[in-house]
Steps between C-alpha positions, in 0.01 A plus 500: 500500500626532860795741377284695230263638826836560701629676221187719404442589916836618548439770202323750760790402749760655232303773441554600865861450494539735249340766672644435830860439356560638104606850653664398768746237366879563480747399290498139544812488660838713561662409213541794206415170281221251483532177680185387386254508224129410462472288125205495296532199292346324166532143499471299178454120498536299157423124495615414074520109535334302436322711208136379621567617857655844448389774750576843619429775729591811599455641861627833732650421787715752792827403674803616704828549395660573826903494648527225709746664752268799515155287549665290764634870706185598485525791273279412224166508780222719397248650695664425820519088381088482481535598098785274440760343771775227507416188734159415484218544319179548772403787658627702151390575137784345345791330585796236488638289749762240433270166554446412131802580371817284398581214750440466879729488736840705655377805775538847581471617861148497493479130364388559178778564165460760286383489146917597455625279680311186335600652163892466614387111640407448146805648295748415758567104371504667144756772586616454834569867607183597406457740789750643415402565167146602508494848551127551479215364276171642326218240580206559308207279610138564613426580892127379726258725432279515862714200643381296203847351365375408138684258211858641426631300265790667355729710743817638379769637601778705392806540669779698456866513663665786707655683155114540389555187243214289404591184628227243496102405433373281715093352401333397777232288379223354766258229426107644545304391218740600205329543201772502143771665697313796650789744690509694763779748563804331681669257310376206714276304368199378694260229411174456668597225714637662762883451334752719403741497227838738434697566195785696537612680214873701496552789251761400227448109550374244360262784274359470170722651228415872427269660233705478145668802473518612842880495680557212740664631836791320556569227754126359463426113510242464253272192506618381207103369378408482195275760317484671831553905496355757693256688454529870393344728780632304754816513686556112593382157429565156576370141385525213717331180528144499726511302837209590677129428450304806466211474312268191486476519190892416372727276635846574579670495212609710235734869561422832665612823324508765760544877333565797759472887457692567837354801736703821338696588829638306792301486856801690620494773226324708406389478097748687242193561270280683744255244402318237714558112408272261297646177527387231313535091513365273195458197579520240169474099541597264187461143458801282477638448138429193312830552268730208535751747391482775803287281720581685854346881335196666515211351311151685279409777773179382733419850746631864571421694767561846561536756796521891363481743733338753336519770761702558826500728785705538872335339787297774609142484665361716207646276264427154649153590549436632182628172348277276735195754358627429158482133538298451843471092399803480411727321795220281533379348184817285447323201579138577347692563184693194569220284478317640261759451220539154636145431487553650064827258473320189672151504397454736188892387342481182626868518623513191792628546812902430589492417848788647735806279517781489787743804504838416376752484788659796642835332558702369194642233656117386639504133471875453301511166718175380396435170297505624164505890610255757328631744263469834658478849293681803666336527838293801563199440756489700815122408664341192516154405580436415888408183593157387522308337875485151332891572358591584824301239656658237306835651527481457921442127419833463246736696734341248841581202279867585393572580800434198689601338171805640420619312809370143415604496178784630541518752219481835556304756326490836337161655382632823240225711386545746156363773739807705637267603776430160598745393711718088421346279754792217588427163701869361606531217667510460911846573589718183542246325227626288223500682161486230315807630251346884585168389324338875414201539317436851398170569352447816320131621409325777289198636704335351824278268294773227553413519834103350397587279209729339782206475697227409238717284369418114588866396521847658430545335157161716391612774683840508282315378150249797553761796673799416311439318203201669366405826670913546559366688846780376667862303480649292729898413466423128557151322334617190721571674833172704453322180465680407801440763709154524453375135423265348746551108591269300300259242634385165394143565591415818366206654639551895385429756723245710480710761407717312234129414359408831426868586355438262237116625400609643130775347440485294157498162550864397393653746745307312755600131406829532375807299620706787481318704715421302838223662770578440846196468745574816701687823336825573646392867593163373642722310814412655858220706330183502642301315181174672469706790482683383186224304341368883500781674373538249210103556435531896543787461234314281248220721513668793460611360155176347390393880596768699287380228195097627598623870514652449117178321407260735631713790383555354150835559538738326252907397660722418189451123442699278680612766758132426713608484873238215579692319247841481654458110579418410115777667441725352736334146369624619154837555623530173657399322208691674237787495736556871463672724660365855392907664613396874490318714748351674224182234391444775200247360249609421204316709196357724708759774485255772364216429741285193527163577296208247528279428208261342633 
């Protein structure tokens, strides 16, 4: 509601502008080309499986397609940078700045990198010269509108090398609440959980075979999947498998099929057709086969989405305020429309909720010296979600510990996040210690919730059935020097503290009285603590869980069975007592490929 009265009293606001600025604006730069275009888009969204919860809609939305070397000089600024500027989004119209783009990290002079130079951080382990290569790139993805920065969740980019080649097509894809693959316009791919996602897609490899009877170029790698052709009316397309959680409603199986109708001319270039480009990006997701015959293809497809630009101009103050007029709502109402069609797919098509697993690892050699390492798909994350207080909070406690223990045990330790930006956290020994053999114990973890189940956790042997053996949140190299490392000396007379009392409120009974899974009095992490302050911390915890289990009830909100969060210790109980080791990071429920539907 909040961005609907935003929207509708800024219409008088670019009334003015056009007055004061229409007849006044210049080319919008000194280039005898455009550098950048204003995009008025149609997006389609098609849900097909399963049958009883098929959906679609159809909605107008306005981007940028703009050179990345020319928005980053500067050049592309309209009205003086208060229409549209490069760095920031305040005290403008419109605008980009680098902040939510690609992966953190690396610094110009002024301490910030460039949207550029995070796009070379990303292709660089793919193609090592990368700078060199990358001569310049479209991006095409939506800017704030009044210093509101709304849901992007598709940016992509297309980049080109020095000869005017198209190279590659990089998605982008963040995580705000996606709803069936919704895209923005840079190939990134965003959820709504504050993630990001890339897939980097090169021209002439690894693409689906051709329309029949058109002439394959030579030299091209084609994918070699079955069935798989593409499309007439576009230029490109590519099928690959789907490792990233998007939607709520689908897990992360199944294959992507991305089709492309590249911009008509280079950034560098100007266009050989006189004309102005209309690139569009279908977006099509199918389930995984169920043919023992070609078991690793595409399966029945579940959703297509689609981003046609229907219209585009260059950058100029007439022609970026004559889009906002066209479609005044229309950089804001990501997220309205967001929920709305969740509220359909939830309530009205009964489709239950899949709740947001751990990214896969950035690195592909994350955890290779695990116990029983996880099978990784081709790594492609570039943002993670921050940590939370309590994370961090419970993260001071772990690091205190292993150092003082790392010493007295005499095993040192490595903590390895999947996070790139998260820097390896290693515990050696005190110089001149003994090693014990070089004892190491290198413990690699998905997301900062390792940092609480440690800490929730009522001993080290729960901490390990619940983090590693069911929920597969983290991996240590060594279950018996993890055990070591953070196992607290057991008393005869076992008064528990107040603390360890409240750790075990929920737990099911077995996982409180079993042999195999001994409670010391005090928790390791709770020594030289003040205790009311961690009998709190464990309550504020507990509650926050018995509180996301209210929110669900109160909402009538449905999580796929069996993937509840306040049901993470039945599940660990049912992993103990089957003696099961669930081996994937994936956890994707089986039969519920199309979409999880309840009857009832």
């Amino acid at each position: 509601m909040l961005s609907i009265v935003y929207g509708v009293l800024s219409l008088p606001l670019l009334v003015y502008c056009s007055a004061k600025l229409l007849g006044s604006e210049k080319a919008p730069n000194t280039y005898t080309f455009a550098r950048g275009y204003v995009l008025r888009n149609r997006v389609t969204h098609q849900r097909l499986l399963p049958e009883p919860s098929s959906h679609r809609f159809v909605y107008p939305t306005v981007c940028l397609l703009v050179s990345l070397s020319a928005l980053e000089r500067g050049a592309l600024d309209v009205g003086r940078g208060w229409l549209f500027g490069y760095g920031g989004v305040f005290g403008r119209l419109t605008g980009l700045r680098p902040g939510p783009y690609l992966t953190a990290g690396g610094s110009t002079g002024n301490g910030s990198s460039t949207i550029r130079e995070r796009l070379v951080r990303v292709l660089t382990p793919r193609f090592g010269n990368a700078a060199e290569l990358l001569e310049d790139a479209w991006m095409m993805t939506m800017p704030s509108f009044l210093g509101f920065e709304g849901i992007n969740p598709l940016t992509v980019y297309f980049c080109y090398k020095s000869t005017g080649e198209f190279w590659l097509c990089v998605l982008e894809v963040r995580t705000h609440i996606h709803i069936d693959g919704c895209i923005s316009d840079d190939e990134q791919i965003h959820n709504t959980f504050g993630e990001s996602h890339v897939h980097v897609l090169e021209v002439g490899q690894r693409e689906d075979a051709p329309p029949s009877g058109s002439v394959a170029a030579d030299g091209i790698l084609w994918s070699g999947i079955p069935n798989q052709q593409c499309a007439d009316r576009y230029d490109h397309q590519w099928t690959f498998r789907r490792e990233f959680h998007v939607s709520p409603f689908n897990d992360r199986s199944g294959f992507y099929t991305v089709a492309i109708k590249q911009p008509n001319h280079p950034p560098m270039a100007p266009p050989s057709d006189n004309k102005f480009p209309l690139p569009v990006v279908r977006v099509q997701l199918y389930t995984d086969s169920d043919s023992d015959s070609a078991p690793d293809s595409p399966g029945p497809l579940k959703l297509v989405a689609v981003l046609r630009c229907t219209s585009s101009a260059p950058l100029t103050a007439p022609s970026l305020l004559s889009a906002l007029l066209w479609a005044p709502l229309g950089l804001l109402l990501s997220f309205p429309r967001i929920l709305y069609h969740a509220w359909i797919l939830h309530y009205v098509k009964r489709l239950d909720v899949f709740l947001r697993p751990e990214p896969f690892p950035a690195n592909p050699d994350w955890a290779a010296g695990a116990t029983n390492p996880p099978k990784l798909p081709q790594p492609a994350g570039v943002k993670w979600q921050s940590e939370g207080i309590l994370e961090r909070s419970a993260k001071r406690r772990v690091v205190s510990f292993l150092r003082q223990r790392a010493g007295s045990a005499g095993i040192s330790v490595s903590l390895v996040s999947a996070d790139p930006a998260t820097p390896r956290e290693d515990f050696p020994l005190p110089s001149g210690g003994d090693s014990k053999a070089g004892r190491h114990l290198q413990i690699d973890y998905l997301a900062p919730r390792f940092f609480t189940i440690l800490f929730l956790s009522p001993s080290a042997a729960h901490a390990l059935l619940l983090g590693h053996t069911s929920d597969k949140v983290f991996f240590p190299s060594s279950a018996e020097l993890f055990l070591e490392v953070f196992s607290a000396p057991l008393s005869s007379v076992p008064p528990l503290s107040a603390a360890q009392q409240a750790r075990l409120r929920g737990l099911p009974h077995s996982l409180q009285h079993s042999l195999a899974l001994p409670i010391p009095p005090t928790h390791p992490l709770d020594l030289g603590w003040n205790a009311t302050v961690t009998w709190s911390m464990v309550k504020l915890l507990r509650t926050l869980e018995e509180v996301e289990r209210w929110i669900f009830s109160i909402a009538r909100a449905r999580p796929v069975k069996g993937d509840e969060p306040w049901k993470q210790w039945e599940r660990a109980e049912h992993a103990l007592t089957s003696r099961e080791d669930f081996g994937t990071l994936r956890r994707e429920q089986e039969g519920y490929e199309h979409g999880s539907v309840r009857s009832g």
